[in-house]
N, C-alpha and C positions, 0 to 999 in steps of 0.2 A: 508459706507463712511461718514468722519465728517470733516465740518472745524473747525477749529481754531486757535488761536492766535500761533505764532512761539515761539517756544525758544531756545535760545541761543545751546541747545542739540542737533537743529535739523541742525545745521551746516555741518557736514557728508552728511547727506539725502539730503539735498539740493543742495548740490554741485555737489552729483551726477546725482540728476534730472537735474539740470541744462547742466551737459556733456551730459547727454543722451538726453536731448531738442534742444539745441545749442552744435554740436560738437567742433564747434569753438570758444566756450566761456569759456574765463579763470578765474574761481571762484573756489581758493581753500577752503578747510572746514574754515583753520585760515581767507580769506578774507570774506567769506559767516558769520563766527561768529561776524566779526567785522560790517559787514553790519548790521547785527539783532539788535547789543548792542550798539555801537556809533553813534549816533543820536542827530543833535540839536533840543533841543525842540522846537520851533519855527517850526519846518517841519512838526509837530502831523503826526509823522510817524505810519504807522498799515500796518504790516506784519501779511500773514496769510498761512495756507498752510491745504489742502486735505490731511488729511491720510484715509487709507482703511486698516483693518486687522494689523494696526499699519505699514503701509508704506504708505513712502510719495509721493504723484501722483502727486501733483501740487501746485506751491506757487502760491500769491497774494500778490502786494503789493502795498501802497499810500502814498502819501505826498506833503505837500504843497514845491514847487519852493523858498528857502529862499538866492539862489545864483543870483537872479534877482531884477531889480527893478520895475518890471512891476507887479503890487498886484493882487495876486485869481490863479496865475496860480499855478498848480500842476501836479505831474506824476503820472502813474497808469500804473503795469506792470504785466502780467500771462503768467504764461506759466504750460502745461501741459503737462506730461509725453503722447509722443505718440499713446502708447497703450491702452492711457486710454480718447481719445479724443472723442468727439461728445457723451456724455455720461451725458452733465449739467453741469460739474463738471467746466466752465469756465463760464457760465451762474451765476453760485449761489457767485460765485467769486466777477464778476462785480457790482451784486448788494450792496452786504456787504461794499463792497469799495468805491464806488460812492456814496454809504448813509453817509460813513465817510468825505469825502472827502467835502461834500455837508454841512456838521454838523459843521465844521473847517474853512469856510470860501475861499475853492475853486468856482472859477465863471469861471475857464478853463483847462480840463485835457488834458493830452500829454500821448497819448500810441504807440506801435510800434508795428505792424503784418507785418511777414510773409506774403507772395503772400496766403497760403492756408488757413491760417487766415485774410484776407482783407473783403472776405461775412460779417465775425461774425461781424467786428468793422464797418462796414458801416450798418450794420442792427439797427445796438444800437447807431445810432445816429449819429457817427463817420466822421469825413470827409479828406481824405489823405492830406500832407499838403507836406511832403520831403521824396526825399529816401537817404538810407543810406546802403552803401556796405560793407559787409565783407569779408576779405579776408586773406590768409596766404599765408606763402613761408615757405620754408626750410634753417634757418641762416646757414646751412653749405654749400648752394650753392650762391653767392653770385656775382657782380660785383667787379671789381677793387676799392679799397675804396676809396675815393677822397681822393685831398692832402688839406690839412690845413692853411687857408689862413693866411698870416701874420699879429700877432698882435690878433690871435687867442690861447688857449692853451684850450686842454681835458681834462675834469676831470670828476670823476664818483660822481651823488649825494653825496656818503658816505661820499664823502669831502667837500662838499657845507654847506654855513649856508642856512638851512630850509628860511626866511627872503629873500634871495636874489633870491631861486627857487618861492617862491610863489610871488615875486615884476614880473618875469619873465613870467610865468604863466596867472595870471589876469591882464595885460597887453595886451599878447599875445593872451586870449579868445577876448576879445572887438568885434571882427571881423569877432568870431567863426559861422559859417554860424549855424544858428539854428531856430528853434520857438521861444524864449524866450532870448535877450540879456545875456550875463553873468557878470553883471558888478555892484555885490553889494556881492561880496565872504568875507567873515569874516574869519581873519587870524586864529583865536582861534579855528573857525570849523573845517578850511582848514587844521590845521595841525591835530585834530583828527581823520577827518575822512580821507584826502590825504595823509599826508606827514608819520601820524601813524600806519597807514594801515598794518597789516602784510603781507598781500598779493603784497607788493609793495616792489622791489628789487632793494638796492639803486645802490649796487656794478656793477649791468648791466645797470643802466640808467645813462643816460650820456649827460653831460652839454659843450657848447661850451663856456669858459670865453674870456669877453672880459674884461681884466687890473680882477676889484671883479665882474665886473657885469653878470650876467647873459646873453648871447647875443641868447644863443639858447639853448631847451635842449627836450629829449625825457624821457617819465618815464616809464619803464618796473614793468610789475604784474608777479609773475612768481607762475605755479603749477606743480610740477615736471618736465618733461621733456615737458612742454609747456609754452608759454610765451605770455604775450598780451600787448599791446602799449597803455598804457592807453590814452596819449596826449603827443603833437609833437608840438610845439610852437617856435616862432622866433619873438623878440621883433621890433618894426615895422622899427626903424633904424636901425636895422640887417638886414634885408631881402633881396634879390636878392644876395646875396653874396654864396648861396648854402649851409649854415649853417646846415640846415634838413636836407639834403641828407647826409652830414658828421655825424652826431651824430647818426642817424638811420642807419648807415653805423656800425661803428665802435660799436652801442647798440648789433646788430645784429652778432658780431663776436665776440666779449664776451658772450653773447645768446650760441652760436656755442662753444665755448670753456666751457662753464658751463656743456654742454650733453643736449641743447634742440632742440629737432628735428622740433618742430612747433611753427613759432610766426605769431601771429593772429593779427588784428588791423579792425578800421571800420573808413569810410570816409563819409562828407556829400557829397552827388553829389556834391555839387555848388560847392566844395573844392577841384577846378582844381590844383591847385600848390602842392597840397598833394598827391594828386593821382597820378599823373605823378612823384610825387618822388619811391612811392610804386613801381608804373609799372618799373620803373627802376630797382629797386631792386629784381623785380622778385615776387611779391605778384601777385597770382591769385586768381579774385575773386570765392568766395565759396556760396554767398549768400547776395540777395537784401530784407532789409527790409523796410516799409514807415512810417513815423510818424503820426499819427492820430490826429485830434483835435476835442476835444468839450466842449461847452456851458454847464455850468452847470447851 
């Protein structure tokens, strides 16, 4: 068994570590290539990954938080093929990345475990900080889709100017329940790594306009016959008007009309008015994970 740095090759393999880690997670090869190769420099990104016998057991990844304005913090993420757990192989991980991490001028990491990974991250220092649910439904079984309030009109991404989705967007995070505010997004990044994304389908995610503006909008990932909700936003003079219930309404039966059988999404606890949209729509949860935090 060896680590090493990723590359862009190993797109395929990780994707399907990834399914096979997280059933629920939607990371196809073209979104997993785009994750390794579009990078602001500013993030001193270091992607790594476990092969054994030339297969890939486990990624590793780090980088500095450059969507924030709070300085030092960064994320730190592994996951490890099942089969291949309690074996080091997530031990030798943390160190390689924590040293990077520590080298670039992180003084705060953010990781996320699982309930049977929670021992590992509170052993190494870690301390639980949010949890955060995952969950799916099946878009062909659905509720009555709500009706469209006046002065409203649907439109899918493909026909949005990028500009008006990302005004929508980093508006709409400000409030995002999180560890880290999100309120210093760079349009130029935002559109290589968000809006360029191949993994991002414009034709199923779906904006509610009001007059050009943006009022509310959902953006769907999709990987074959599966689909994941990236984010779900409603700009703050939009809200109570049930805008996310309609767009995640209407995302989800385009979803259903494409042939996807499973759309996945994750919520913060705090993030009652989201949840109870889900719960509406028939998402059950699949799995709790907690956010971890530490002092570097």
């Amino acid at each position: 068994m060896r680590i090493r740095a990723v590359t862009a090759d190993d797109a395929g393999a990780v994707s399907r570590l990834r399914r096979e880690t997280y059933s629920y997670s939607v990371m196809s090869p073209a979104f997993i290539r785009h994750l390794i190769t579009v990078r602001s420099p500013a993030e001193r990104f270091l992607a790594l990954v476990a092969e054994d016998e030339g297969e890939v057991v486990a990624w590793g990844s780090c980088g500095l938080n450059v969507w924030t304005s709070e300085p030092g913090q960064s994320d730190l993420s592994i996951y490890v093929h099942p089969d291949r757990r309690r074996q080091g192989i997530a031990s030798a991980l943390v160190v390689r990345l924590q040293d990077h991490l520590g080298e670039v001028g992180a003084t705060r990491v953010r990781a996320f475990a699982t309930p049977a990974g929670m021992d590992f991250g509170v052993k190494l220092g870690y301390e639980p900080s949010r949890e955060l649910h995952y969950s799916g439904v099946d878009p062909r079984v659905l509720p009555e889709q709500p009706a469209t309030p006046d002065g409203i009109r649907i439109a899918t991404l493909d026909t949005v100017e990028p500009r008006q989705v990302f005004v929508a967007d980093t508006v709409a995070s400000l409030d995002e329940p999180g560890d880290s505010p999100l309120d210093s997004v760079d349009y130029d990044d935002w559109i290589a790594e968000i809006w360029n994304s191949p993994g991002s389908d414009k034709s199923l995610s779906v904006a509610a306009m009001a007059g050009d503006e943006v009022a509310c909008f959902t953006a769907i990932e999709r990987d074959g016959d599966r689909a994941w909700s990236g984010m779900t936003g409603t700009v703050p003079a939009y809200r109570g008007r049930g805008l996310a219930k309609l767009v995640k309404s209407v995302a989800l039966r385009r979803c259903a009309e494409a042939g996807i059988v499973g759309a996945f999404t994750s919520n913060d606890d705090a993030n009652a008015p989201m949840l109870a949209i889900n719960n509406w729509l028939g998402y059950r949860r699949i799995e709790t994970q907690t956010s971890l935090l530490r002092n570097l």
